[in-house]
Wavefront OBJ file of the C-alpha trace (Angstrom):
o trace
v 0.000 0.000 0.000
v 1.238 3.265 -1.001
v 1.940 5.939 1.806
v -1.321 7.845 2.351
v -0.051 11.788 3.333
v -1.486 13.628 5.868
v -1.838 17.636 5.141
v -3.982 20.217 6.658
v -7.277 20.646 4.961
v -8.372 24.036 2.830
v -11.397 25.531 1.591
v -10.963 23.326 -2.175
v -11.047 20.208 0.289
v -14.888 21.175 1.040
v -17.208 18.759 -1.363
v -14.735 15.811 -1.005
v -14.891 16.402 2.811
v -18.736 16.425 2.713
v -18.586 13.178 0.916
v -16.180 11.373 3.518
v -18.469 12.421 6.172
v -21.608 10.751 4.625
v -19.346 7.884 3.534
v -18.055 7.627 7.363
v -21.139 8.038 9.049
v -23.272 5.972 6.658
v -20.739 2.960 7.268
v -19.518 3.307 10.402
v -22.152 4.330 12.638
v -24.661 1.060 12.200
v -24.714 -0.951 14.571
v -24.373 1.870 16.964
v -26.791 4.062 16.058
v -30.280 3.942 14.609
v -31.118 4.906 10.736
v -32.977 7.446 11.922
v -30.090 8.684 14.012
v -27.956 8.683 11.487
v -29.991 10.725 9.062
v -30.667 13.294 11.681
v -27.546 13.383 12.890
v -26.265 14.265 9.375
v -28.623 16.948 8.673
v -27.995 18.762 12.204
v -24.684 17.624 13.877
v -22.207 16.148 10.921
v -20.624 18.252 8.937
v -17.360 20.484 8.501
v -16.891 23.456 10.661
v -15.278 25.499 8.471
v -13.520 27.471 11.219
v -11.044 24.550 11.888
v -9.689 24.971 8.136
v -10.007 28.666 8.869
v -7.505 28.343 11.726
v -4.983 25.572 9.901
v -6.301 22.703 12.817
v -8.407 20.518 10.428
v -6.120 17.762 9.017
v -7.100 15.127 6.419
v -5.278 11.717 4.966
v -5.337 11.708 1.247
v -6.631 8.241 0.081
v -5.972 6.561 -3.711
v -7.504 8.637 -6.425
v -9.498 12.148 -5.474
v -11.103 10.670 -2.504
v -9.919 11.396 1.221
v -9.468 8.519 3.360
v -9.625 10.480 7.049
v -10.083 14.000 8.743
v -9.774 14.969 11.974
v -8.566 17.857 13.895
v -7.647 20.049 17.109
v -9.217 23.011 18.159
v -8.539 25.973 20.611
v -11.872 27.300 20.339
v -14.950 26.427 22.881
v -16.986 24.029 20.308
v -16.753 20.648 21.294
v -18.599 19.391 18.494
v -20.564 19.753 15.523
v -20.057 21.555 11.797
v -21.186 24.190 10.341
v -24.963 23.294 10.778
v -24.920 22.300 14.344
v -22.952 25.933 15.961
v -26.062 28.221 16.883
v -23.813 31.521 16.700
v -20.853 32.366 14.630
v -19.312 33.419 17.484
v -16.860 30.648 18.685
v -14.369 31.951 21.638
v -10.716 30.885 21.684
v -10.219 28.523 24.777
v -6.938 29.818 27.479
v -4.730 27.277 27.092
v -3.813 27.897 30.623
v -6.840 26.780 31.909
v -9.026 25.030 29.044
v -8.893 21.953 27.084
v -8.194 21.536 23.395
v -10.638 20.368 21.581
v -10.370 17.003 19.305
v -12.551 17.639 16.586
v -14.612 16.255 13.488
v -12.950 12.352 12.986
v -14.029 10.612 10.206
v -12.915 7.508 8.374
v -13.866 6.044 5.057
v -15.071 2.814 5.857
v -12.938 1.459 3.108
v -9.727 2.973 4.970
v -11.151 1.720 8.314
v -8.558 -0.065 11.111
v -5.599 0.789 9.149
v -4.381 3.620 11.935
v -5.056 6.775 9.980
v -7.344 8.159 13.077
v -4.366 7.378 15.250
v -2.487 9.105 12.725
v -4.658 12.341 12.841
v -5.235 11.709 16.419
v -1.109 12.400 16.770
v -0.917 15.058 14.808
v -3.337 17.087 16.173
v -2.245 16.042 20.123
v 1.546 17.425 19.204
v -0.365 20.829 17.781
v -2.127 21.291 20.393
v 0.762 20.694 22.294
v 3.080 23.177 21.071
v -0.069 25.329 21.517
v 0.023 25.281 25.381
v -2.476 23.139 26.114
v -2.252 20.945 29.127
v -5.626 18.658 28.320
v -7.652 17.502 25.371
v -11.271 17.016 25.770
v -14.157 15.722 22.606
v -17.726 15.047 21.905
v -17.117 10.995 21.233
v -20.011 9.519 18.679
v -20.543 6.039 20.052
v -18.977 4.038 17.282
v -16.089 6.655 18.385
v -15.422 5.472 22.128
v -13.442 2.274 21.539
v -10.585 4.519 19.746
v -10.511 7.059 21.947
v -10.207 4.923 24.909
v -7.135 3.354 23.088
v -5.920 6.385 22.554
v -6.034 7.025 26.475
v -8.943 8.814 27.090
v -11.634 8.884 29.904
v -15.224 8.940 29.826
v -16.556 11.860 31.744
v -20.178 12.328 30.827
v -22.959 10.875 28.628
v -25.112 13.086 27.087
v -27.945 13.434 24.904
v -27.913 15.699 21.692
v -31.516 16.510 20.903
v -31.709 17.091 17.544
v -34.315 19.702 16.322
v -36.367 16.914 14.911
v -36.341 15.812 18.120
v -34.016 12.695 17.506
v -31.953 12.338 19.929
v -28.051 11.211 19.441
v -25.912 10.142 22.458
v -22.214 11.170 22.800
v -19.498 10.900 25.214
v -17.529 13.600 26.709
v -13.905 12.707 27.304
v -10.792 13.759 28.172
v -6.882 13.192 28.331
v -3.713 14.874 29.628
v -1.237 15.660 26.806
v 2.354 14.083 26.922
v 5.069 16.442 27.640
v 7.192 16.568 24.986
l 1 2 3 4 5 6 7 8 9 10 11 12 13 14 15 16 17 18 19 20 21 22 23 24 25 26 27 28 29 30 31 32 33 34 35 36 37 38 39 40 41 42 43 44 45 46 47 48 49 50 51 52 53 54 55 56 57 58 59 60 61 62 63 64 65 66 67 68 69 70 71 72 73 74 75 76 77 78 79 80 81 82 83 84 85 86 87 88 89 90 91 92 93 94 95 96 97 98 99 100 101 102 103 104 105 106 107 108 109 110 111 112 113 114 115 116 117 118 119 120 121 122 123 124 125 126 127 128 129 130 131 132 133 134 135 136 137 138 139 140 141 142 143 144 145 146 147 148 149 150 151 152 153 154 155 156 157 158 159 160 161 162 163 164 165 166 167 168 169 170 171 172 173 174 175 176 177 178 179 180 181 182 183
């Protein structure tokens, strides 16, 4: 297998991000969730938030051909989860490294790409950005099919919540969180 390379995302990255997420959610969420879940939770939760390619914190793995096999990424602003569609103000506050958690943000996997260690790839990336950032913690919004790799990846489970959707569907996610290795 060729080496897939890991870049940061830009704007031209948009429609083939869009089409990993469906790809990832649509494959990798049964079992987890419902259909009905998984529909809402595209229309109001799963998407790109534009503001992490904005700040150069949205990464993506290239795949074979024009497709993109992964995307993930850090944040130091206060969303913990969510694109575009989900934020209910533009307004998104940058987080004190001194006293907040980074935020791991917006994994996805092509199902066809899945197991092969390009989240833990991302995952790395974005923990060493954060990093040299000054961050101290990371903390996420884990989807359920996301727990099992972020508890490999050292994380705890701090809360479960419900996201109720405004169709009323509601999606459960995990907060977590993790100290960040000194370098």
């Amino acid at each position: 297998m060729t080496e897939l390379r890991l870049r940061a995302a830009t704007p031209a990255d948009l429609p083939a991000l869009r089409r990993l997420i469906e790809r990832s959610v649509r494959g990798l969420s049964v079992g987890f969730y419902s259909d009905q879940q998984i529909a809402s939770a595209l229309r109001y939760v799963f998407g790109v938030d534009t503001q992490l390619i904005a700040d150069g914190t949205y990464f993506l793995i290239e795949g074979e051909g024009e497709d993109i096999a992964a995307a993930g990424g850090w944040s130091r602003r206060a969303t913990l989860y969510g694109g575009d569609q989900h934020k209910t103000s533009s307004r998104d506050p940058l987080l004190d490294p001194a006293t907040d958690a980074a935020r791991i943000r917006a994994f996805f996997v092509d199902p066809r790409y899945a197991r092969r260690g390009l989240a833990r790839r991302l995952f790395d990336a974005c923990h060493d950005a954060a990093r040299r950032a000054g961050f101290q913690t990371l903390e996420l919004g884990a989807t359920l099919p996301g727990v099992p790799l972020y508890v490999a990846l050292g994380f705890t489970a701090l809360e479960r919540a419900d996201a109720v959707m405004p169709d009323g569907v509601v999606l459960p996610i995990v907060r977590m969180s993790r100290p960040i290795r000194p370098a």
